[in-house]
C-alpha positions as CSV (number, residue, x, y, z in Angstrom):
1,X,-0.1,-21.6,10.5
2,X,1.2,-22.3,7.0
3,X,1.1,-19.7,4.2
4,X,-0.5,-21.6,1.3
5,X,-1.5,-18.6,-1.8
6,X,1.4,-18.1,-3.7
7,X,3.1,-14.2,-2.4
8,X,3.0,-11.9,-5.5
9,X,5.0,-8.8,-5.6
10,X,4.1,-5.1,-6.3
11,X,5.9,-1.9,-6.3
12,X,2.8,0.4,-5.8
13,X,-0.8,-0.1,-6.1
14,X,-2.5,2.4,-7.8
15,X,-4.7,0.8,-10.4
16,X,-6.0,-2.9,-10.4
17,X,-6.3,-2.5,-14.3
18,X,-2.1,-2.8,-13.8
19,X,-2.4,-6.3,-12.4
20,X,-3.2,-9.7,-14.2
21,X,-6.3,-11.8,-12.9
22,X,-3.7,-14.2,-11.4
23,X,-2.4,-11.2,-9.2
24,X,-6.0,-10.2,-8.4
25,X,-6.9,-13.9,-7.5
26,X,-3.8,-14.4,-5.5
27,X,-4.7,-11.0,-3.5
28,X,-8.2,-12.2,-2.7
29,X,-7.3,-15.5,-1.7
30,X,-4.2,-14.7,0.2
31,X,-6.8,-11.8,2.0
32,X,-9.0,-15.0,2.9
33,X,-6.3,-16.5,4.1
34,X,-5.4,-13.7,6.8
35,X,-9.7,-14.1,7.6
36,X,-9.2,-17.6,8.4
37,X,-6.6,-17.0,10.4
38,X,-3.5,-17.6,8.8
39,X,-0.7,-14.9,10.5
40,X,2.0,-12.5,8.3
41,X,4.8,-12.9,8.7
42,X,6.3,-10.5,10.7
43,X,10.0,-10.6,9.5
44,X,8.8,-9.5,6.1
45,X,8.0,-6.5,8.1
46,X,9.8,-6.0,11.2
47,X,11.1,-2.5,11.0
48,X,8.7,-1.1,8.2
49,X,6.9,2.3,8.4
50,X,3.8,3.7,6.5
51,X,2.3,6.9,6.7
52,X,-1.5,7.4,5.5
53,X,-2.3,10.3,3.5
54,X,-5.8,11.5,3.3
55,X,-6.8,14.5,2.0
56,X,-10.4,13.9,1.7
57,X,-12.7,12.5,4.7
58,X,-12.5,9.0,5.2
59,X,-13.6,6.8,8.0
60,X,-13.3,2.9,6.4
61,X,-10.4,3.7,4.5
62,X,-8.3,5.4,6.3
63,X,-8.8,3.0,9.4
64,X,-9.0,0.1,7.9
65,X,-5.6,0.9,6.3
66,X,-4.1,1.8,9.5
67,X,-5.7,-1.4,11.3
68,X,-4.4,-3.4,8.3
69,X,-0.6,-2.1,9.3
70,X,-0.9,-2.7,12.7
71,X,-1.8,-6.4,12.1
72,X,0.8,-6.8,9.8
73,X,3.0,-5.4,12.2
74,X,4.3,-1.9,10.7
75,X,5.2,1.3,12.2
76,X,2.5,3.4,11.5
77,X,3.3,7.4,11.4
78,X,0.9,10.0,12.1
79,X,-0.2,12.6,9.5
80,X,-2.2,15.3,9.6
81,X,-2.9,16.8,6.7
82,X,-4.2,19.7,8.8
83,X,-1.6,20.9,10.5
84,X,1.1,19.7,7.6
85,X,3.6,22.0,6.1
86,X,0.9,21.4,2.9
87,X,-1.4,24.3,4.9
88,X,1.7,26.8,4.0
89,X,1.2,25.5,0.1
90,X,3.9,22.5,0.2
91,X,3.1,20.6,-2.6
92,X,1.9,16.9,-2.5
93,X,5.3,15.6,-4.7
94,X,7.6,17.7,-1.8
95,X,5.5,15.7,0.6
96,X,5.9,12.3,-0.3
97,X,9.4,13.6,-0.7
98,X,10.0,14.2,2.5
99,X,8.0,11.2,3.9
100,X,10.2,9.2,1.6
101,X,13.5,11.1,2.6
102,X,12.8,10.0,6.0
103,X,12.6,6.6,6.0
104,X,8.5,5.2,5.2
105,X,8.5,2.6,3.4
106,X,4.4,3.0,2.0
107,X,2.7,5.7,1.9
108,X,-1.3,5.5,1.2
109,X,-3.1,8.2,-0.2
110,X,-6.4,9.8,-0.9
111,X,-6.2,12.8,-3.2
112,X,-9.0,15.0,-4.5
113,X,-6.7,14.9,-8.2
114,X,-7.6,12.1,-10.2
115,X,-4.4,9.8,-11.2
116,X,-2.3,12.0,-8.5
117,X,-0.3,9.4,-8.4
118,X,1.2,9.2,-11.7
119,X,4.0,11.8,-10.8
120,X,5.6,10.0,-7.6
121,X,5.7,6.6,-8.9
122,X,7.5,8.4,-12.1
123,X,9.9,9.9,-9.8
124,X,13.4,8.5,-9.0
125,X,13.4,10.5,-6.3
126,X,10.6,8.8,-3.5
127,X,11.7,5.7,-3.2
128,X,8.6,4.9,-0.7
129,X,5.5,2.4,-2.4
130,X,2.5,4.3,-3.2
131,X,-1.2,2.6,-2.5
132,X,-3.9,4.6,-4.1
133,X,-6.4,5.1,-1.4
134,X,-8.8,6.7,-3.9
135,X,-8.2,9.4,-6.4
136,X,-11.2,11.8,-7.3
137,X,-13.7,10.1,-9.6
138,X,-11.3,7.7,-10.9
139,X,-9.9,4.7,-9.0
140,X,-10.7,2.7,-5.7
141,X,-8.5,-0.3,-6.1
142,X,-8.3,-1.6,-2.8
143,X,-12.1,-1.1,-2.4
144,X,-12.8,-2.7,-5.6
145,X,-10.5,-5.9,-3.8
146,X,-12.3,-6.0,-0.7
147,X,-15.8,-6.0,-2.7
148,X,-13.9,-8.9,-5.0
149,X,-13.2,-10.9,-1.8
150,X,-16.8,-10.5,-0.2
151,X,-18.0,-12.0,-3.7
152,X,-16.3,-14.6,-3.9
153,X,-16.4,-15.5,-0.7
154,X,-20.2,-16.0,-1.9
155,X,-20.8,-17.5,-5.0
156,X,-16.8,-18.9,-5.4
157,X,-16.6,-17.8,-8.5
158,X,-17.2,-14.5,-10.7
159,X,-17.7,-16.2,-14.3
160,X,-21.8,-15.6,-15.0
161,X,-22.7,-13.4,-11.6
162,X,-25.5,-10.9,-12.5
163,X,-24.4,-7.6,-11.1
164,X,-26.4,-4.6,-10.9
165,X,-24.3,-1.5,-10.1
166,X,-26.9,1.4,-9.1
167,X,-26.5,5.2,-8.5
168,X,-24.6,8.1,-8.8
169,X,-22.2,6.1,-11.4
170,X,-20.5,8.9,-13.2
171,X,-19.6,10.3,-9.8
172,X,-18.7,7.0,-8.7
173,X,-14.6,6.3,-8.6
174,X,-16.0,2.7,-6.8
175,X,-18.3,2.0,-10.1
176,X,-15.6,2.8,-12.4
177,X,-13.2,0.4,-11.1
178,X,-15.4,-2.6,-10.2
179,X,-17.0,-2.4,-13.9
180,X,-14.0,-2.8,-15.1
181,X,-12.6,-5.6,-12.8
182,X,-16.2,-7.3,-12.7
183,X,-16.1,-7.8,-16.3
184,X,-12.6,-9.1,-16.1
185,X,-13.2,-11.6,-14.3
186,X,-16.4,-12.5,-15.8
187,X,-19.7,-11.3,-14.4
188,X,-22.3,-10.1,-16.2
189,X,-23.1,-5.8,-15.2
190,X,-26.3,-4.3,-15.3
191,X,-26.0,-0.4,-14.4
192,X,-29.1,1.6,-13.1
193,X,-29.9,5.0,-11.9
194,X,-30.3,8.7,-12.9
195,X,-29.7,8.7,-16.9
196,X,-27.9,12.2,-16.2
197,X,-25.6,10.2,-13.4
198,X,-24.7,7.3,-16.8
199,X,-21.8,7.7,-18.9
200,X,-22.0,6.4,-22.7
201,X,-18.7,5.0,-21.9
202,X,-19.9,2.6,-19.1
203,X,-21.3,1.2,-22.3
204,X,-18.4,-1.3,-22.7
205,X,-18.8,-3.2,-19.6
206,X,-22.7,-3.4,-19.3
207,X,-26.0,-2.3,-19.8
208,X,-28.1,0.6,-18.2
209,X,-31.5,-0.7,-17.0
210,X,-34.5,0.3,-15.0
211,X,-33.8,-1.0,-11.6
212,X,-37.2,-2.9,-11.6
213,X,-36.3,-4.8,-14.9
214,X,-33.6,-6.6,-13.3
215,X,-34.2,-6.5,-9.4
216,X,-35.5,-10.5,-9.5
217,X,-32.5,-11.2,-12.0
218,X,-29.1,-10.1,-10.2
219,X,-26.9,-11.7,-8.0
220,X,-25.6,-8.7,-6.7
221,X,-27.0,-5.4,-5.8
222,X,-24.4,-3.3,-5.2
223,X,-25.8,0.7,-4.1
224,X,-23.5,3.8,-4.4
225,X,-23.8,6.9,-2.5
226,X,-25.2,10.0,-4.0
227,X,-22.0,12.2,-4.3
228,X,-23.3,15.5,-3.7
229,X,-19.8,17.0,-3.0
230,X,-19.1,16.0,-6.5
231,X,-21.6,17.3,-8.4
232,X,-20.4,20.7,-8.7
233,X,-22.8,22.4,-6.2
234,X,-25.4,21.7,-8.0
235,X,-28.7,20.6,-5.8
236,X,-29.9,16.9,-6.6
237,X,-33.2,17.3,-8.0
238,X,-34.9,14.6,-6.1
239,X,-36.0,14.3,-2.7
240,X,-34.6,11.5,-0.4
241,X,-38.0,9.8,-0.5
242,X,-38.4,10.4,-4.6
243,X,-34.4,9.3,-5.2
244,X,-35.3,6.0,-2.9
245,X,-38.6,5.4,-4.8
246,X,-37.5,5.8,-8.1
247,X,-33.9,4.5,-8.0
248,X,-33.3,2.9,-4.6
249,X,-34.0,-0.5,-2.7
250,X,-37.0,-0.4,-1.4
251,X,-38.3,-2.9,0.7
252,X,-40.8,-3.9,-1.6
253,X,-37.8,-4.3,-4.5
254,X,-35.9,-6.3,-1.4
255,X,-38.8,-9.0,-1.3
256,X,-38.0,-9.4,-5.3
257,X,-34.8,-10.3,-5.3
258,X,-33.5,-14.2,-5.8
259,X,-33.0,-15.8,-2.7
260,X,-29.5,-16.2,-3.1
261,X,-29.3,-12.5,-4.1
262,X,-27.0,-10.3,-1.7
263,X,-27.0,-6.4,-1.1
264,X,-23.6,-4.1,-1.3
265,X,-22.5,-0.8,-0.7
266,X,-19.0,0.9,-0.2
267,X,-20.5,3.0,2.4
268,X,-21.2,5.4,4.1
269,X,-24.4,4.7,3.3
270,X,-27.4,7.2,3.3
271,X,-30.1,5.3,4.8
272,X,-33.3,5.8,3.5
273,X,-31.7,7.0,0.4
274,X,-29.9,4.4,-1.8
275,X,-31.5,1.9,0.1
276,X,-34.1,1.8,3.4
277,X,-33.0,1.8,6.6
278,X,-34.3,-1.4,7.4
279,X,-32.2,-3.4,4.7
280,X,-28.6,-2.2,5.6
281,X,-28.5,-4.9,8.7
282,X,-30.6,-7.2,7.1
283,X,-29.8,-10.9,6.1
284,X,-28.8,-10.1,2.9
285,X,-26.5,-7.5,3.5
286,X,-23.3,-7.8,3.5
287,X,-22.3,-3.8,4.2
288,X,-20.7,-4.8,7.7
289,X,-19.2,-7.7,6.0
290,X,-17.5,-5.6,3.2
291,X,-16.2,-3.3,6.0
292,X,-14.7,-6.1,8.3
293,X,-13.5,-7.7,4.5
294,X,-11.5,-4.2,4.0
295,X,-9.0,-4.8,6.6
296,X,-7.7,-7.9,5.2
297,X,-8.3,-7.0,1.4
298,X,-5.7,-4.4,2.4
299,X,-3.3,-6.8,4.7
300,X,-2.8,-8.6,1.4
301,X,-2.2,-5.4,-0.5
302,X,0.5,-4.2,1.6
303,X,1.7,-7.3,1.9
304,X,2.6,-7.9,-1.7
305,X,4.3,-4.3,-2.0
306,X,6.6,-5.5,1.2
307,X,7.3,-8.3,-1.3
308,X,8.1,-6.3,-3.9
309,X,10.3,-4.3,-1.8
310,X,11.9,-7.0,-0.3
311,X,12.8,-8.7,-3.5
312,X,13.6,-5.2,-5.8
313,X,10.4,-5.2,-8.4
């Protein structure tokens, strides 16, 4: 089949605030494309390595990357962070070093540090791409695509979507980057949640509301998991039940919503939690859909940094 989106090229991707909204349109649609069908092409990367980095857990990430470089035909080598020489106190620059020295071409992190990243795409010395697989509390770009793509895949278009983003938001390195993307591109934000879990800065992108004032108004409700491991190790003061009946989707907020309305969430979701157990398979979900969404989100991703390699960005 034909390629039809036009290719853009990257160096690394790190941060989608670093790419125009004609880059961010040509990686969702060129991510369709790869849904529909449409195959890589292989020459781009015949004889291509990338190693995946993850220093925090990760189950749709990390294999959704890896499943992305398969399909796109790349050598894929194992890492362990583990058994790496990082357990006798190598540092995370000296690794990507040495991964780089070697011969991988991309190497995809997740990193506890926020903005890790900074220091190895500054570096003359690692010559390998960096994609930001999530860093701390701060970025999730390639999630933040894959939730553009399953968007737009509904409603075509982002200009005027209601989209209530509701949770643990300061925690949140998935809130942080979709508000700012969301807004970008033109859709409205509503936040909602725990006061104590809302940043005054989110203040620029949208507005906090209860999440019964708006649950018959949004297009979109997308849920975040309550970060517990980043809240210092401090206990949440709510029960699961309280926390789902005061801030959640219930079943009876479900019934509210527009017809047309859809439910997200990055996942892993805690049922009964963000949102009842019975809603995250139901017909307006789109959870599964996000996760199957992820795998070509990131085929586009790595993709365009192959590009980039290929032509010297």
């Amino acid at each position: 089949m034909m390629q039809t989106t036009n290719q853009i090229a990257l160096k690394n991707f790190v941060s989608v605030e670093e790419l125009t909204n004609l880059e961010i349109m040509s990686l969702i649609l060129r991510a369709s494309e790869f849904k529909n069908g449409i195959q890589p092409d292989r020459n781009l990367t015949a004889g291509t390595y990338a190693s995946n980095l993850f220093f925090e857990n990760s189950t749709r990430t990390h294999k959704s990357f890896e499943m992305a470089e398969h399909k796109l035909g790349m050598q894929v080598i194992s890492f362990d962070t583990s058994t790496s020489s990082i357990s006798k106190g190598e540092t995370l620059y000296d690794t990507v070093l040495t991964l780089s020295a070697i011969g991988v071409d991309v190497v995809v992190i997740r990193h506890s540090a926020e903005a890790y990243y900074k220091e190895l795409i500054e570096s003359p010395g690692i010559t390998a791409s960096i994609v930001n697989g999530g860093d701390g509390a701060g970025q999730h770009p390639s999630q933040c695509l894959l939730d553009l793509l399953t968007i737009y895949e509904e409603f075509h278009t982002f200009s005027g979507v209601k989209v209530a983003i509701c949770g643990d938001l300061s925690h949140s390195r998935v809130a942080k980057t979709n508000m700012q993307m969301l807004q970008r591109l033109g859709a409205t934000i509503y936040f909602t949640g725990p006061k104590e879990w809302y940043d005054p800065t989110f203040d620029q992108y949208g507005t906090h509301k209860e999440i019964d004032d708006i649950i018959g108004e949004v297009d979109v409700m997308m849920l975040l998991r309550v970060q517990t491991e980043r809240h210092g190790g401090k206990a949440m003061r709510y029960t699961k039940a309280e926390y789902l009946d005061q801030f959640g989707l219930t079943v009876a907020r479900e019934a509210r919503m527009k017809e047309t309305a859809i439910i997200m969430h990055p996942a892993p979701v805690n049922r009964d939690v963000e949102l009842a157990d019975s809603l995250v398979e139901c017909r307006r979900s789109r959870i599964v859909t996000q996760m199957k969404n992820g795998v070509f989100a990131r085929m586009a991703i790595l993709e365009a940094i192959m590009h980039g390699r290929a032509t010297n960005v």
